[in-house]
N, C-alpha and C positions, 0 to 999 in steps of 0.2 A: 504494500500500500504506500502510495506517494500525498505528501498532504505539503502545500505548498500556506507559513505562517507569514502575516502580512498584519501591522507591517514589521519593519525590526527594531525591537525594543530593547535589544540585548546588552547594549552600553550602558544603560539606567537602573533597567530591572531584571534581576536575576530569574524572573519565572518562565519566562518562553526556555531559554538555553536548560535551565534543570528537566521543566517539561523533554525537548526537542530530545537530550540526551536518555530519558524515562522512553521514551515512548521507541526509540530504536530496536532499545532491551524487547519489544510487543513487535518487531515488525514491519516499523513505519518509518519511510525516512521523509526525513522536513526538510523541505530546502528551503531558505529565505531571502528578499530582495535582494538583487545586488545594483546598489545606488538608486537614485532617486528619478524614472522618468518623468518627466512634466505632461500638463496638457490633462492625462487622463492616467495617473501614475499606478493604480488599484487594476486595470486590465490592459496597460502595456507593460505593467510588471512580469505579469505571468505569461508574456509573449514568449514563444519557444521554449514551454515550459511544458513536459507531461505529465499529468498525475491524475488525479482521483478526487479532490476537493481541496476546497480554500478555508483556511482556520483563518478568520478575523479577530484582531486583538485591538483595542481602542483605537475604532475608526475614525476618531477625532483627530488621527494624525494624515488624514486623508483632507479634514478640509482646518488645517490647524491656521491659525492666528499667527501672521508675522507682523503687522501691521505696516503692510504696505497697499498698494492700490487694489492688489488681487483676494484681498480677504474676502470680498464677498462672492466674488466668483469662483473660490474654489468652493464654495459652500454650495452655488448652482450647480458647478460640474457634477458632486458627487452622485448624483441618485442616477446620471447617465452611467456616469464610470459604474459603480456597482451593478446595472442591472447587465452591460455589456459583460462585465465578469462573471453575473451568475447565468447567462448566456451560454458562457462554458461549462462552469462547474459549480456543482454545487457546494455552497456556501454556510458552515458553523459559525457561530459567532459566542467568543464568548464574554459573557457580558461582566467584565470588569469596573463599570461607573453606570449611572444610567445618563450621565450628560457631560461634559469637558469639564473640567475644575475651572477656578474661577475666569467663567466666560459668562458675566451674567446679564440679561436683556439683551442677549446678540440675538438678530433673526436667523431661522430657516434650522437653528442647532437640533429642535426637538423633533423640526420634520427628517432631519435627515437621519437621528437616531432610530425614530419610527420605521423610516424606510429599511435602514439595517434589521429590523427584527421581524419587518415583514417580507422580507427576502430570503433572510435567513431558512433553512433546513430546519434546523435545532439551534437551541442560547444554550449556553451551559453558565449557571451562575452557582457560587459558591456557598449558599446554605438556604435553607429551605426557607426563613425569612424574607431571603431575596426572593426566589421563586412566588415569595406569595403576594409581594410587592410588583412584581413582574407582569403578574397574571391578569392585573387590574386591564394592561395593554394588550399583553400576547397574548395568544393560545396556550394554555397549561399546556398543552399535548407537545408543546414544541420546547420546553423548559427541563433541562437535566440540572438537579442536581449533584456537583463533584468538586469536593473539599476543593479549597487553594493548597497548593501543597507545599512543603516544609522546606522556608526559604533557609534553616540554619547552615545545610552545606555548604551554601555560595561565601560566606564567613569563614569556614571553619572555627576549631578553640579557642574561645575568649583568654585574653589573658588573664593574670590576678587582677582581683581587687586592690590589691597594696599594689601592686607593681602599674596599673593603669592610674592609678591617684597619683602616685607619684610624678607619672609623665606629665598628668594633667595640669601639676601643681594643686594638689587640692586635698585639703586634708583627709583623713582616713579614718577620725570618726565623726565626721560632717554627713550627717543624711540628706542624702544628692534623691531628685527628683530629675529625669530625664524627658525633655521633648526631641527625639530627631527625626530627622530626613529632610526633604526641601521646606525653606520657609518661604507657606507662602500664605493669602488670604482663606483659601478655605477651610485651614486645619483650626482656625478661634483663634491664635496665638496673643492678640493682644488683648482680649480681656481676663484670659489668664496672667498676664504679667502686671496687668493693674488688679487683680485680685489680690496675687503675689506680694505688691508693694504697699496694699493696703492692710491686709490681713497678718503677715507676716507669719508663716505657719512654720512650722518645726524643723525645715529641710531645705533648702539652698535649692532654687530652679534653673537649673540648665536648658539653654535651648542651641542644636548643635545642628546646621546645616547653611548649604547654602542657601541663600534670600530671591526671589523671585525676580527682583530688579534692587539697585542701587536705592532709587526711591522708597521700594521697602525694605530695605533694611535699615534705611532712615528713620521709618515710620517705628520698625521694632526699637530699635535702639529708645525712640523717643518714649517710648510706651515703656519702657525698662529705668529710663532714668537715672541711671548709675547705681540703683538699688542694690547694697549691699548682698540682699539677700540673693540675688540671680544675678547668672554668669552667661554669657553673650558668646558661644562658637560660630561666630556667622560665616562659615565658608565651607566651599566642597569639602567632603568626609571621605577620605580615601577608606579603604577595606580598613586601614590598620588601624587609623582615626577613629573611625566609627566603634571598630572593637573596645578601644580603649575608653570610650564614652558608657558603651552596655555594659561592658564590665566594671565600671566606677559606678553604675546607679542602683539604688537602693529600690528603684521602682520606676516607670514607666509613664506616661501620661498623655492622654488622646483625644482632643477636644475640638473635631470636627465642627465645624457648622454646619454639614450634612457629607454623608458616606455611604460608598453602596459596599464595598473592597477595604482593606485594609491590607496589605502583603505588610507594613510595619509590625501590625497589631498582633498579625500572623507570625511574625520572627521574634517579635517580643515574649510571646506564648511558649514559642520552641526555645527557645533559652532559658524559660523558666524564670523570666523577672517579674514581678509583679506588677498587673496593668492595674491604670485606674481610668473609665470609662465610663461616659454618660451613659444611661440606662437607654436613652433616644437612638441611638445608633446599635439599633437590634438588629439590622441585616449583616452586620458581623461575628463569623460564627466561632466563641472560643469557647466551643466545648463546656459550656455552663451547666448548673454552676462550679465553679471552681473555687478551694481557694485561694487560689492568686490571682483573679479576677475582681475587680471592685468595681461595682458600678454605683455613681450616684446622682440623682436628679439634674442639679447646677453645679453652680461656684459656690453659691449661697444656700444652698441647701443637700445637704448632705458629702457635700467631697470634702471636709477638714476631716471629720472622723472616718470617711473611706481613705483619705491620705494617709492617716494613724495609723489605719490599721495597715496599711499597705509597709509602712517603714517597720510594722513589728515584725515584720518576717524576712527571712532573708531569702534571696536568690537561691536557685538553686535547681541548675544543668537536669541533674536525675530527675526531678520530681516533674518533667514535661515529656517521661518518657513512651507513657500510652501515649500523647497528645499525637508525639512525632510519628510513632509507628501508625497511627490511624490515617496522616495527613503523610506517609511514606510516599515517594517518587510511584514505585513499582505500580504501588496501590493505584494513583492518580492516572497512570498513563493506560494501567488495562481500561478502568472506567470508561478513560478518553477514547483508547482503541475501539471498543465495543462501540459506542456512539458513531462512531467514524465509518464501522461495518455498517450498521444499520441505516445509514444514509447513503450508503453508496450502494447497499442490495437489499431496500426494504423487503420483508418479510409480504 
């Protein structure tokens, strides 16, 4: 079986390459764009290409946002380009977001999502919450649920705790509260930091990535204030960066504006750090309840004492071990395979 992924995401995010490598062990080989054609880039990709079906991964990078004069025309191109693809072949999609992160009031985004799910073969979204949130649009009959799968390989072993504080410069019996990945407007990040410098809770706020634009990291920094209590990593997080930040925190923290996915929340879980999570962002699936799970209402009601309890407990690798073996590579990619059969020789 030949399944051609689109588009390539693999500089960013670790999950298509862990997939692509899972799904070989089943059978399948993946091939993905090479460079970027113009005009109509989704079915002059897969020119003199042979296979079997097209795996879509956030099609938002088909009509993405550079802000220049073509923004809105690649947003008109798209629903030609897609249907001349699924033309050829038939078309998965799996539904990682249900709309582009922060793109908000732009036109024609939610027709052309629509148009992706009604072209689509099969969605495949990541926990049954999603799927039920899904269904409001799609066809249930066209919705697979299959776990996100376990991004801690792409990392490998964290280093110590003493020995990642120390790099950090940051003390060792300081209870460190972690935000990472890109900073940008979707994830809440500045009314947690004016929470942060109001409230002043028990644990130092790190926030560790790079910032979406110049301007905002402006805005963060301005929103942080020189606040004793929080500590400012604003720039890209190489592998070894990043490691040394999960292994300095004491706990996790995820404060979406809205979320469909979470592959952070997802590696946070398989490391066995303690998240703390608003109760609102149910389409994330971490194997609840857990204890190292917290959820709570806001900022103001209920997250000091789900922060409390998050800092009583420590880290700890082993105890995420069913989590991992449940959300295992192997696992994910038969799931995938079988999907893949069934679309290409319905029963």
């Amino acid at each position: 079986m030949k399944v051609f992924f689109a588009p390539d995401y693999r500089q960013g995010v670790a999950y298509q390459a862990l997939l692509a490598g899972a799904l070989a062990a089943q059978g399948v080989e993946v091939t993905f764009p090479v460079g970027h054609r113009r005009l109509l880039p989704l079915s002059r990709g897969i020119q003199g290409w042979s296979g079997d079906l097209i795996h879509i991964h956030w099609p938002e990078k088909f009509f993405e946002r550079r802000h220049d004069r073509l923004d809105f025309w690649r947003k008109v191109r798209y629903p030609l380009d897609l249907a001349l693809t699924a033309r050829r072949l038939p078309i998965i999609l799996t539904a990682h977001d249900l709309r582009p992160h922060n793109r908000v009031g732009e036109s024609l985004l939610d027709a052309n999502f629509q148009r992706t799910y009604a072209t689509a073969r099969a969605i495949i979204v990541h926990s049954a919450q999603a799927a039920a949130l899904l269904s409001s649009t799609v066809s249930p009959d066209k919705l697979h649920v299959i776990p996100h799968g376990d991004l801690s390989p792409s990392l490998g072993p964290l280093p110590s705790r003493g020995e990642s504080r120390a790099a950090l410069g940051f003390p060792v019996s300081e209870p460190l509260c972690l935000m990472f990945g890109t900073v940008e407007p979707y994830k809440g990040i500045e009314p947690v930091l004016d929470w942060w410098r109001s409230a002043k809770p028990p644990a130092t706020l790190a926030v560790a990535g790079k910032p979406l634009s110049p301007a905002y990291a402006a805005a963060i920094r301005a929103h942080a204030a020189d606040a004793k209590n929080i500590r400012l990593d604003l720039a890209w997080q190489s592998d070894d960066s990043l490691k040394r930040w999960l292994a300095a925190a004491d706990c996790v923290l995820f404060h979406y504006r809205a979320i469909f996915t979470s592959g952070a929340a997802s590696l946070a879980r398989s490391l066995g750090i303690p998240i703390l999570i608003p109760g609102r962002l149910d389409t994330i699936d971490l194997a609840e309840p857990s204890p190292r799970v917290f959820r709570f209402a806001t900022l103001d009601s209920g997250f000091l004492p789900a922060l409390e309890s998050a800092l009583s407990i420590t880290p700890d690798f082993s105890s995420a071990a069913p989590w991992r073996e449940a959300i295992a590579w192997p696992h994910i990619a038969a799931q995938t395979a079988r999907l893949y059969a069934s679309v290409i020789q319905p029963q």
